[in-house]
C-alpha positions in Angstrom: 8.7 -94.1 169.0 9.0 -97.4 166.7 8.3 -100.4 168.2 10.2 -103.3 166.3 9.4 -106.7 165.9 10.6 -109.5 163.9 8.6 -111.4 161.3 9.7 -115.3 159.4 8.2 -116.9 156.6 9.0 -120.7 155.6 7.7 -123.1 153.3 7.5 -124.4 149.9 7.5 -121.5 147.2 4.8 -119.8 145.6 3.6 -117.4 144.2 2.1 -114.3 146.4 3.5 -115.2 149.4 5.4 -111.7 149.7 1.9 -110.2 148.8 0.2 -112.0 151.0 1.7 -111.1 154.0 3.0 -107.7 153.2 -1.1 -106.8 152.9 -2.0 -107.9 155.9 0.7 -105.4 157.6 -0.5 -102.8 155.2 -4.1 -103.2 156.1 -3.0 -103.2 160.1 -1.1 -100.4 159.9 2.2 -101.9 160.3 5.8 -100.8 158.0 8.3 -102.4 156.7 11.6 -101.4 158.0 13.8 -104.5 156.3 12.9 -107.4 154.0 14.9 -109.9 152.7 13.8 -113.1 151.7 15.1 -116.1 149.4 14.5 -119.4 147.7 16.6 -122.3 148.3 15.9 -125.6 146.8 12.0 -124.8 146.5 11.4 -123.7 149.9 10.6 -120.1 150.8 12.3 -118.2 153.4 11.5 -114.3 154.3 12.4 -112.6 157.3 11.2 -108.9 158.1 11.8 -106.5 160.1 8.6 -104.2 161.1 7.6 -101.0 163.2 4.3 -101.8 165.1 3.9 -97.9 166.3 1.3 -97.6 164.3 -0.7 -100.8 164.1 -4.1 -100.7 164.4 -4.3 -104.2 166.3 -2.5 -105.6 169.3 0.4 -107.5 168.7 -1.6 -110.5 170.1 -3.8 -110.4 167.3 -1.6 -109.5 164.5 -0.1 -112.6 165.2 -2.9 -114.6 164.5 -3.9 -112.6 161.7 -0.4 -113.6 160.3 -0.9 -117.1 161.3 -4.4 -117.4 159.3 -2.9 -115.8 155.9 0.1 -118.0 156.5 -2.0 -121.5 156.8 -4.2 -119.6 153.4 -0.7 -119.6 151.4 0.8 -122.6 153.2 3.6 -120.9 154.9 4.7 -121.0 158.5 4.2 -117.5 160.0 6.1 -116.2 163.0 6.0 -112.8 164.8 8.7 -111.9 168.0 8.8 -109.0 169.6 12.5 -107.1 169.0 13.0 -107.9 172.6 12.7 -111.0 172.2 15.1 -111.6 169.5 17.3 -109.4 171.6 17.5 -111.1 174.6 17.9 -114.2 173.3 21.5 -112.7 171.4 22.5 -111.9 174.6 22.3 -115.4 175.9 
């Protein structure tokens, strides 16, 4: 059963960034389901959609794994949980 969450990336553009991140899902086990991402006035901005069924880490830690390639590439990284985003459209 897929368990979605919700993935953004902001900051000033560079190369790899795409890379970057997408290999540290790969390596954790974690898909893609929906990318889409953009560059406005020299700032970055990708947001992703992803299926955690099959990570190998918690959701806890593939957070900070995020958050450590994200400071590497100078990016902001967040991870929410689908509910998350959910609940907050039902606000």
């Amino acid at each position: 059963m897929p368990q979605y969450a919700v993935i953004t990336v902001v900051g000033k553009d560079r190369v790899g960034i795409v890379a970057g991140i997408s290999s540290v899902l790969a390596e954790q086990g974690v898909n893609i389901v929906d990318i889409s991402q953009t560059v406005l006035r020299g700032m970055f901005a990708m947001i992703m959609v992803v299926d955690l069924a099959g990570a190998k880490v918690s959701v806890g830690e593939l957070r900070e794994l995020l958050k450590k390639k994200g400071k590497e590439l100078g990016v902001d990284v967040a991870l929410h949980s689908a509910e998350l985003v959910e609940s907050v459209e039902r606000l």
